[in-house]
C-alpha positions in Angstrom: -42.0 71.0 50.0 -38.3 70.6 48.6 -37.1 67.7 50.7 -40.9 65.9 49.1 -40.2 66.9 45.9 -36.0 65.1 46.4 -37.4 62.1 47.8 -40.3 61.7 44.9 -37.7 62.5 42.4 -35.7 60.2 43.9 -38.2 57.1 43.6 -39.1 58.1 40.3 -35.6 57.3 39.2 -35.5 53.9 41.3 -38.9 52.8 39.5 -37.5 54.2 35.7 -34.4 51.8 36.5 -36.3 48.6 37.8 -38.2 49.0 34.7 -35.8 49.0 32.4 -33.8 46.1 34.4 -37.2 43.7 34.0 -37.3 44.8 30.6 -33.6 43.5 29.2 -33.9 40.3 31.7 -37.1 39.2 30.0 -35.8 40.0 26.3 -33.1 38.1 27.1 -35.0 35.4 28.6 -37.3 35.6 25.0 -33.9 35.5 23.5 -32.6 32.1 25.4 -36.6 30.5 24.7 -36.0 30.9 21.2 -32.4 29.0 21.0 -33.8 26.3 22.9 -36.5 26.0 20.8 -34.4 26.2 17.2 -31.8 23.5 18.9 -35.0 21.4 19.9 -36.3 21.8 16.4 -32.6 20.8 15.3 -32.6 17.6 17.4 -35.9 16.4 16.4 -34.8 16.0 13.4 -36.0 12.6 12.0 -33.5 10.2 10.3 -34.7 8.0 8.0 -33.4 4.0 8.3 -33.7 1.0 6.4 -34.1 -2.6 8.0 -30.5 -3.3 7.1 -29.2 0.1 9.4 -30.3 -2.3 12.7 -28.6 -5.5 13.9 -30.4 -7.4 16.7 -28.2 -8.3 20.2 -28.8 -11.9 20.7 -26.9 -14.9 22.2 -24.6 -16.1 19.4 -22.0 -19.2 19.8 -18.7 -17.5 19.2 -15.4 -19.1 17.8 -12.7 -17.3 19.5 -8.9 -17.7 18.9 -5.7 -16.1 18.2 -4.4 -14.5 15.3 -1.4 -15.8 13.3 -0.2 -14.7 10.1 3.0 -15.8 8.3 4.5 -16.9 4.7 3.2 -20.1 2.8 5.9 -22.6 2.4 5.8 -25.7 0.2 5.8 -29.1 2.8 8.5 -31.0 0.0 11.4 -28.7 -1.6 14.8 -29.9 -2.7 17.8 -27.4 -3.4 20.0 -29.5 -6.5 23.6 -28.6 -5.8 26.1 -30.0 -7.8 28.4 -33.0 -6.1 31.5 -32.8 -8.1 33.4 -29.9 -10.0 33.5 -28.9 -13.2 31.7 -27.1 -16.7 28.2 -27.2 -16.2 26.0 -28.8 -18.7 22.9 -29.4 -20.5 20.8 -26.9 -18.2 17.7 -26.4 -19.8 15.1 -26.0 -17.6 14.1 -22.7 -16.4 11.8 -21.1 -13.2 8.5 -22.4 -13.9 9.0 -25.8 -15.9 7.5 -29.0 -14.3 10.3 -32.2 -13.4 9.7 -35.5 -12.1 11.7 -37.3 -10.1 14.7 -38.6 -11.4 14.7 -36.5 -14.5 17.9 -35.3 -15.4 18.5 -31.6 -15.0 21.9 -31.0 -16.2 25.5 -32.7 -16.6 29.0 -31.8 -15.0 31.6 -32.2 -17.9 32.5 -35.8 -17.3 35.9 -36.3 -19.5 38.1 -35.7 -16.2 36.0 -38.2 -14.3 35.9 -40.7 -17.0 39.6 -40.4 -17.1 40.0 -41.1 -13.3 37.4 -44.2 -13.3 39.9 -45.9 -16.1 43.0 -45.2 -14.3 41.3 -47.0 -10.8 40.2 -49.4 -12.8 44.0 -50.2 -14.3 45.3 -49.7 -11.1 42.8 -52.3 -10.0 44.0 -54.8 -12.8 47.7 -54.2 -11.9 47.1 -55.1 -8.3 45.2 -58.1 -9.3 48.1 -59.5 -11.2 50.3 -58.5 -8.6 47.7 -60.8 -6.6 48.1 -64.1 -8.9 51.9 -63.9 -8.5 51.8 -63.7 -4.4 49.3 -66.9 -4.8 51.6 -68.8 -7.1 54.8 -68.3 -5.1 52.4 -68.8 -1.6 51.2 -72.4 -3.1 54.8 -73.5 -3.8 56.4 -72.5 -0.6 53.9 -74.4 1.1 54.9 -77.5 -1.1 58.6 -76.6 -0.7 58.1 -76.5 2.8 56.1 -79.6 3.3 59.1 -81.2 1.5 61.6 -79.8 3.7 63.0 -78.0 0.9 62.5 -74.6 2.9 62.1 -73.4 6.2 58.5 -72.2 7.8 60.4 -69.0 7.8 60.2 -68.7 4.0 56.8 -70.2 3.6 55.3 -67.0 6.4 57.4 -64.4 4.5 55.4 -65.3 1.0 51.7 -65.6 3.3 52.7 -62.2 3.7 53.4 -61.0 0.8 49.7 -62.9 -0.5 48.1 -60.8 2.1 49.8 -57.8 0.9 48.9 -57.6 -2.6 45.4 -59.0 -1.5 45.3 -55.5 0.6 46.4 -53.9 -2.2 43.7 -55.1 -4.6 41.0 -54.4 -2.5 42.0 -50.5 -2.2 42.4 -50.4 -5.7 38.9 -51.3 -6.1 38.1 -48.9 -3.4 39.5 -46.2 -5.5 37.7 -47.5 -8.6 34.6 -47.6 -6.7 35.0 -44.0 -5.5 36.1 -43.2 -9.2 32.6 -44.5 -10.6 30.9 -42.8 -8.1 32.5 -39.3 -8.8 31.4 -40.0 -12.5 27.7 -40.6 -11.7 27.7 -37.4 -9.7 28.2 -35.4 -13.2 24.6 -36.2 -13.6 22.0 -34.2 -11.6 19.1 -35.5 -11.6 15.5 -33.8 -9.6 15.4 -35.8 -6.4 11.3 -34.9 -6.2 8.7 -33.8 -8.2 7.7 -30.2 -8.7 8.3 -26.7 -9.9 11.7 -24.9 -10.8 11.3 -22.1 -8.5 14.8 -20.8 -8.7 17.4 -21.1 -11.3 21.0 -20.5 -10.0 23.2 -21.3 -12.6 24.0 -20.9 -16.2 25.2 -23.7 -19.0 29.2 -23.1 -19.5 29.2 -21.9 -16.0 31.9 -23.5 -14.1 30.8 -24.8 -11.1 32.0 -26.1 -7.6 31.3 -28.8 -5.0 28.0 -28.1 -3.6 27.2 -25.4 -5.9 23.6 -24.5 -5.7 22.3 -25.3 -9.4 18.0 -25.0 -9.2 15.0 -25.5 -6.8 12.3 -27.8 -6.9 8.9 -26.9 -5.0 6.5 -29.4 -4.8 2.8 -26.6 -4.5 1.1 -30.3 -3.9 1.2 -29.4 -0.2 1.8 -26.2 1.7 2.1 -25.1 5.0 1.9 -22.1 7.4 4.8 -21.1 9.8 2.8 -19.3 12.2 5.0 -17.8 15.2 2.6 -17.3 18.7 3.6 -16.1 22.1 4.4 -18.4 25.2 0.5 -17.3 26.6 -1.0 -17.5 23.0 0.0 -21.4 22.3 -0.9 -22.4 26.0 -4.5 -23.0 24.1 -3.6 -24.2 20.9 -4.0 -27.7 20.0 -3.1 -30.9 17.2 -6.3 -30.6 14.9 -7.5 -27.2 15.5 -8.6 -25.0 12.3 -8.2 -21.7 11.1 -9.5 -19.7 8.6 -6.6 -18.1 6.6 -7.0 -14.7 4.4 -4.3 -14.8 1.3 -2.5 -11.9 -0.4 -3.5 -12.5 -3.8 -6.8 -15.2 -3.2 -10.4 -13.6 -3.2 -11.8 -16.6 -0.9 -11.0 -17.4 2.5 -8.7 -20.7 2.7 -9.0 -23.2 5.5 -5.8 -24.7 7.2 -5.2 -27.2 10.4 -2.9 -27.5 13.3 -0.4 -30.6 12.1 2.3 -30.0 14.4 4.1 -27.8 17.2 7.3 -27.4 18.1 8.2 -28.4 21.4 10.9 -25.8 22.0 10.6 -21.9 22.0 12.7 -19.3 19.8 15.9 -18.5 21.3 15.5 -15.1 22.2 11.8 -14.2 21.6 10.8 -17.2 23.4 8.2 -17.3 20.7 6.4 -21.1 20.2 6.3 -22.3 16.1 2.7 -23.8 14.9 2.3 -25.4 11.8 -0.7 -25.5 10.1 -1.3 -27.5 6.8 -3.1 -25.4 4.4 -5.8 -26.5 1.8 -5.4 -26.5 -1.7 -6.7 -23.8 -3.6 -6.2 -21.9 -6.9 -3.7 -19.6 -7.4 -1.8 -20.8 -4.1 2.5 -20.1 -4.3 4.8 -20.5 -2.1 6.0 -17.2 -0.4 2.4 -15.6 -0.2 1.6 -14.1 3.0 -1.3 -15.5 4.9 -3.2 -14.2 8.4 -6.1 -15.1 9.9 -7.8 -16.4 13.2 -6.6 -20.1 14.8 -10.1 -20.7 16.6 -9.0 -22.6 20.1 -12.8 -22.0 21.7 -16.3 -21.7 21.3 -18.7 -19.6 23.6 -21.8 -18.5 24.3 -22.5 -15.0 24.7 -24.5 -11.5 24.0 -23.4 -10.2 20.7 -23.1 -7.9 17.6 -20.9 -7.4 15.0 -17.6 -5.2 16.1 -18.4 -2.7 13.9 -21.5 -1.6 15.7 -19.5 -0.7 18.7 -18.4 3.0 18.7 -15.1 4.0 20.0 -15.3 7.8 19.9 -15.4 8.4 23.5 -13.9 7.5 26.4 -15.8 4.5 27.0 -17.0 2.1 23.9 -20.6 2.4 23.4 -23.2 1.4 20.9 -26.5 3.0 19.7 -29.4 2.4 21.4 -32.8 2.2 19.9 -35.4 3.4 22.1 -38.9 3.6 20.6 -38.2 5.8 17.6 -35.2 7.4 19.6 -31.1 6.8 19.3 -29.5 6.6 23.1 -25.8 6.0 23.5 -25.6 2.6 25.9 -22.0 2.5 27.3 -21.4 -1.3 27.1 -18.3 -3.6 28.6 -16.7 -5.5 25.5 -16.0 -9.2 26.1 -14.4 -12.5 24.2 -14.2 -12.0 20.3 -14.7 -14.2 17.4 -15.8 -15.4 14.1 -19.3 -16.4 13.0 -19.7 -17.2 8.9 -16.5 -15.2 8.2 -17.9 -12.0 9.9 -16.0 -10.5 13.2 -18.7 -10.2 16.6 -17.8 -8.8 19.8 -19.8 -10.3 22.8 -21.4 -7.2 25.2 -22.1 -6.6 28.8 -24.8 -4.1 29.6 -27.5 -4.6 27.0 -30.5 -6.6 27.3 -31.3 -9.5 24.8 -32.9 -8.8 21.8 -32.2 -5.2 21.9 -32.1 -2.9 18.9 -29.0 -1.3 18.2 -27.8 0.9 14.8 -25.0 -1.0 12.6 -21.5 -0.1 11.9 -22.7 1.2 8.3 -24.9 4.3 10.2 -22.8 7.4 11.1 -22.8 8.7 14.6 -25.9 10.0 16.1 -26.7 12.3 18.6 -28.3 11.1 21.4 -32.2 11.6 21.2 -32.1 11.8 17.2 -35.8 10.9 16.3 -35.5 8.0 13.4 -38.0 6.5 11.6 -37.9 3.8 8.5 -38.3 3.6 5.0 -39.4 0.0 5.5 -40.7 -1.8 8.4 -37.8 -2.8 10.7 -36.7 -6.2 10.9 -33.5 -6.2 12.8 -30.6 -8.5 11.8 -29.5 -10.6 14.3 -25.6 -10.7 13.8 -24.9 -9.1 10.5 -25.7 -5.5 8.8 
């Protein structure tokens, strides 16, 4: 009876255990049921769209290109030095003031130069006499000679002396000639037409040879100065366009390829393109411009480059399925420009698939959405 009564005892025990084991394994099963079902309840939860969250993927005709930025630069400037020494005069204009060509801009102090042009000139007259009294004595040798009066010897030493003082004359007008010159350089004049864009100088101001006085920008024509690597210019051609943003300008600004320097940079072995800008309002020289040179067109699967998310490893976009968000991993291709806006072309979506714009947040992956309006997906823009 008492070895019975252990192993009932015994069993007892067992069953009391394997009851409380099912017990706290299907309370915590209840337990896991019920997070499941609150983080279902979370995920179903509907997000509400407008037409204008959804851009349609469809086959779009890209213009792709390079980007190029740089400083605007005026096509005619002129840098008015002054050509001779001396007290500057008669500088009125200022940074800003208009000139035309040939205007005067200021005076050197010309009494020095005035001085010198007399003094040639007197010099000049002194040879000339000098001149008339070789000519008179040559014409009588020659008679004397002819006469037998004197020898040939005489007659050669006075041809001489003619050719001497004839020498002589001509250098003294040199030297007047150079004097005159010297005294038209006291005027500076504007060689083009244009702005004052730097003032150098003041009146009084003594000044030397080649003394910068003022700059002249003529804003009639810019350009762009765009500097591209050896692989980047490879495609860029005479006549190509870009579309140029502008410190300072609220609209875009369209510029052309004019020319392209044969020779790269000496040490960056970076290639100079020059692109003639339009005119527009507002426009200086010295503003900084960047923007896209379009060298290509393609066709291609696309969206705009904002629609593409970047948060994971891989670039994706999101998917509408139904009334559900997926995130498609996609394969990004060429990009370009389409009516100023920026589009990406995509590998690994269908055509004409929905997916959410740039605008929309990020999603998790089986969000339920619905809209506010019926959905009529954009096809390139948000």
């Amino acid at each position: 009876m008492k070895s019975w009564l252990k192993w009932a005892l015994l069993a007892l025990v067992v069953a009391l255990l394997a009851s409380g084991v099912w017990r706290a394994l299907s309370a915590r099963k209840a337990q896991q049921q019920a997070v499941a079902k609150l983080a279902t309840q979370n995920t179903q939860a509907v997000v509400e769209l407008g037409a204008a969250d959804v851009v349609q993927v469809t086959t779009r005709e890209l213009a792709t290109g390079v980007v190029i930025s740089g400083a605007l630069k005026a096509v005619n400037s002129a840098m008015v030095k002054a050509r001779v020494a001396g007290e500057l005069q008669g500088l009125t204009v200022r940074e800003g003031d208009a000139v035309k060509a040939g205007q005067i801009i200021a005076r050197v102090d010309a009494t020095e130069y005035s001085a010198r042009v007399q003094q040639a000139q007197q010099q000049a007259q002194a040879a000339k006499a000098q001149v008339d009294i070789a000519r008179r004595n040559f014409d009588n040798n020659r008679s004397l000679v002819q006469q037998g009066f004197i020898s040939k010897t005489a007659a050669d030493s006075s041809t001489a002396s003619l050719a001497a003082a004839e020498a002589t004359y001509q250098a003294a007008q040199a030297g007047a000639d150079v004097a005159r010159k010297s005294l038209q350089d006291t005027v500076l004049r504007a060689p083009i037409a244009g702005l004052i864009s730097q003032r150098l100088a003041q009146p009084g101001e003594r000044v030397g040879v080649e003394a910068r006085i003022v700059e002249i920008v003529d804003l009639r024509q810019l350009e762009l100065e765009a500097s591209l690597s050896a692989s980047e210019s490879v495609a860029v051609r005479v006549g190509q366009s870009a579309v140029l943003q502008i410190e300072g300008v609220s609209q875009p600004v369209t510029a052309k390829v004019i020319r392209i320097n044969p020779s790269t940079l000496a040490g960056s072995r970076a290639v100079l393109v020059y692109l003639s800008v339009d005119a527009a309002p507002g426009l200086r020289q010295g503003l900084f411009a960047q923007g896209t040179l379009v060298t290509d067109h393609v066709q291609a699967l696309a969206v705009p480059l904002s629609a593409v998310r970047t948060d994971q490893p891989e670039p994706y976009v999101q998917l509408l399925s139904g009334n559900q968000v997926l995130h498609q991993t996609v394969e990004m291709g060429a990009r370009g420009e389409l009516d100023g806006q920026a589009l990406v072309a995509l590998k690994g979506l269908a055509e004409n698939a929905s997916v959410l714009a740039g605008t929309v947040g990020t999603l998790r992956a089986g969000t339920v959405v619905k809209f506010t309006s019926p959905a009529t997906p954009a096809s390139g823009g948000q």
